[in-house]
C-alpha positions in Angstrom: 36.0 -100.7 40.1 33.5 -98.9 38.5 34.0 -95.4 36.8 31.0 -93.0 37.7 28.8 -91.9 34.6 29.6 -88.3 34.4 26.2 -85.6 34.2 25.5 -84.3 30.8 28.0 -81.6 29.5 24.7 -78.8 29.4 25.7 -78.7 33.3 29.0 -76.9 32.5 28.5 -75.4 29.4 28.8 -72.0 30.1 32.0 -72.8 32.6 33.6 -73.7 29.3 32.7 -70.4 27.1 34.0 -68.1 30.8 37.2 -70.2 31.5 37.9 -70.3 27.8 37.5 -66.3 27.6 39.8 -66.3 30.6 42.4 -68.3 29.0 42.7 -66.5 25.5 42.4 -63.0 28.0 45.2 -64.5 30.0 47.2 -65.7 27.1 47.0 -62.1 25.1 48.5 -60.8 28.4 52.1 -61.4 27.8 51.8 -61.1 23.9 50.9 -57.5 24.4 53.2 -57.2 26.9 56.1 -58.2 24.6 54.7 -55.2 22.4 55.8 -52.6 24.8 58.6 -54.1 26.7 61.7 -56.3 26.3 61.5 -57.7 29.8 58.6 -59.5 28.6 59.8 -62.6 26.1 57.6 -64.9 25.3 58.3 -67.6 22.4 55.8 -70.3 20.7 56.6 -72.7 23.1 55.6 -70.7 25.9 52.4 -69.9 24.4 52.0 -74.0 23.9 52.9 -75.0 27.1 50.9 -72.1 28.8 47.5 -73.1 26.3 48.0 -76.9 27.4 47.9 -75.7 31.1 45.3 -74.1 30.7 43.4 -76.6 28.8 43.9 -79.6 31.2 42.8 -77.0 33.9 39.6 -75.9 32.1 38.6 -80.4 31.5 39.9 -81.0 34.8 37.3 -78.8 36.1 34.6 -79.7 33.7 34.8 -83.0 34.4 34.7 -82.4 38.3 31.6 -80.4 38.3 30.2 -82.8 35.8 30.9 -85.8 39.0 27.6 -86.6 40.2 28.4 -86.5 43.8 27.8 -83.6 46.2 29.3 -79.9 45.9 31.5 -80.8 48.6 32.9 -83.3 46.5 32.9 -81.6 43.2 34.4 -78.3 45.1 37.2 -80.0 46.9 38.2 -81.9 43.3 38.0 -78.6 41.6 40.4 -77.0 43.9 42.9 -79.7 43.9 42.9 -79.8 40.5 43.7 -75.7 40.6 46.4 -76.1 43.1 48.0 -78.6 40.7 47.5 -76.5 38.4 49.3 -73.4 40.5 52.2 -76.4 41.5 52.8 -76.8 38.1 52.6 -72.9 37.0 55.2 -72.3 39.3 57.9 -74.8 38.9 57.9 -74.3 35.3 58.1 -70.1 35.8 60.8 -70.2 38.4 61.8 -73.2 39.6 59.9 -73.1 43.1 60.1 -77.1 44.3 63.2 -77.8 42.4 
């Protein structure tokens, strides 16, 4: 089998500075959250876990809109990846599938 050669990174560039803005946006949520309220309790391993999410999320994505098939494709990978992503979000936060 033969991997497809994925389309020059300049494609996606500016996905990657927006969805890294979002992550670090989404990140300082809770740590300023914590500032003004105790039901919020966030330690460094929830800050690790939540930054590796988000990083697989953001190179899953990059790497599906750098596919060179049609937006079809590339759209319907990129979701998948998301609702993987959401799966995974979930069963760590409350338990949902277990």
């Amino acid at each position: 089998m033969i991997l497809p050669t994925l389309l020059p990174a300049d494609r996606t560039r500016q996905f990657r500075k927006l969805f890294a803005a979002c992550a670090a946006l989404l990140l300082a949520l809770p740590l300023v959250a914590m500032a003004f309220t105790a039901d919020v309790s966030w330690g460094a391993g929830d800050f690790l876990g939540a930054a590796i999410l988000f990083a697989l999320l953001g190179a899953g994505i990059d790497i599906a809109l750098r596919l060179p098939a049609s937006w079809r494709v590339r759209g319907a990978l990129a979701a998948a990846i998301a609702v993987v992503f959401l799966l995974t979000w979930a069963e760590l936060a409350v338990g949902l599938l277990a």
